[in-house]
C-alpha positions as CSV (number, residue, x, y, z in Angstrom):
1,X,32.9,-32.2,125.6
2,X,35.9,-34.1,123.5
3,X,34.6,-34.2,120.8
4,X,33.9,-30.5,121.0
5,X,37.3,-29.5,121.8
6,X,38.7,-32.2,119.4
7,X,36.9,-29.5,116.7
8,X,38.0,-26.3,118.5
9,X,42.0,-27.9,118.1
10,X,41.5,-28.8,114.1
11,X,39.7,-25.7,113.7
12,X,42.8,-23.6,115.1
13,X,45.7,-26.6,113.4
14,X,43.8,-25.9,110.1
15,X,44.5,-21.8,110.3
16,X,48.0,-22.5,111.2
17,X,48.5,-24.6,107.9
18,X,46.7,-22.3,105.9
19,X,49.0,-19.8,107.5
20,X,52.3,-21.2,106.9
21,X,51.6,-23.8,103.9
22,X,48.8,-21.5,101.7
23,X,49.8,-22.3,98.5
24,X,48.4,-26.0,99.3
25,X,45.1,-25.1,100.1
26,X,44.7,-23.5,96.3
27,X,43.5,-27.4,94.7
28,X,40.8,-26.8,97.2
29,X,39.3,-23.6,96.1
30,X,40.0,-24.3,92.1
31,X,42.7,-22.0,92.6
32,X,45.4,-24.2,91.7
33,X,47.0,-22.3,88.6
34,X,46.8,-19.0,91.0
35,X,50.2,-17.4,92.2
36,X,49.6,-15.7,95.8
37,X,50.1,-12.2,96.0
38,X,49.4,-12.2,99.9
39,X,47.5,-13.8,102.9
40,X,45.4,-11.5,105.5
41,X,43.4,-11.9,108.1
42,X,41.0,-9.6,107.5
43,X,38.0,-7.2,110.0
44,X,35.2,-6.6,108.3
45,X,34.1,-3.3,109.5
46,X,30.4,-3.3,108.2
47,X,29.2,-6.9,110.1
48,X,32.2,-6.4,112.8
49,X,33.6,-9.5,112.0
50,X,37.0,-11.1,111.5
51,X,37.4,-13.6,108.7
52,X,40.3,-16.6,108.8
53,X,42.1,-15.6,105.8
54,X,42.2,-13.6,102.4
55,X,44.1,-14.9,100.2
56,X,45.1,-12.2,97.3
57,X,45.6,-13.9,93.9
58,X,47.1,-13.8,90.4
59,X,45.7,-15.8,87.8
60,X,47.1,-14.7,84.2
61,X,46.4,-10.9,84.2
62,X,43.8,-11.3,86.9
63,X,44.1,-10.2,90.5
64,X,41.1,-11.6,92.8
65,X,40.7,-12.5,96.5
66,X,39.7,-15.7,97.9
67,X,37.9,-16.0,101.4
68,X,39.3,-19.4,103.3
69,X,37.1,-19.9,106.7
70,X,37.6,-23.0,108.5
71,X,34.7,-23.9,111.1
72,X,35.4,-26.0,114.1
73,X,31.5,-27.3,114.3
74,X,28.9,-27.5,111.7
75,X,27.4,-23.6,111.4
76,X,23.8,-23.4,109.6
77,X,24.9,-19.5,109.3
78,X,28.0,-20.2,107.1
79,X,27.0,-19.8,103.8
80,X,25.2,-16.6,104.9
81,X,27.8,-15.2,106.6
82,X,30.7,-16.4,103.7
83,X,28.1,-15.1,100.7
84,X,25.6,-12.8,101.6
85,X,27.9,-10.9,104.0
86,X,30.5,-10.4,100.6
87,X,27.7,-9.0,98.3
């Protein structure tokens, strides 16, 4: 049972950096040369589910958004939901 909350605590510590420190998590997703344009946590109406964060970004000209998901346990379902789920 520690080790299971152990995760459930890093899991919510890791959305409060990425809340209040973004900008460092950019080297992580190859967005390093990005400015941020804003941070949401967004509800995605079609699955009825809430992602961690979207992170809107400005590279050159180029305005994207990135999806950062933090998972307190391993999730065989993560790629589907992070992936599929966007398409």
């Amino acid at each position: 049972m520690a080790s299971i909350l152990g995760a459930m605590e890093t899991d919510a510590h890791c959305k409060v950096l990425a809340r209040l420190h973004p900008a460092d998590l950019l080297a992580l997703t190859g967005d390093q040369d990005a400015q941020i344009l804003s941070t949401n946590t967004v509800e995605l109406c079609d699955v009825r589910r809430t992602v961690d964060f979207v992170y809107k970004l400005q590279r050159g000209d180029d305005v994207y958004y990135r999806h950062i998901e933090f998972q307190a346990k391993q999730d065989p379902e993560m790629n589907a939901r992070c992936f599929l789920g966007a398409v």
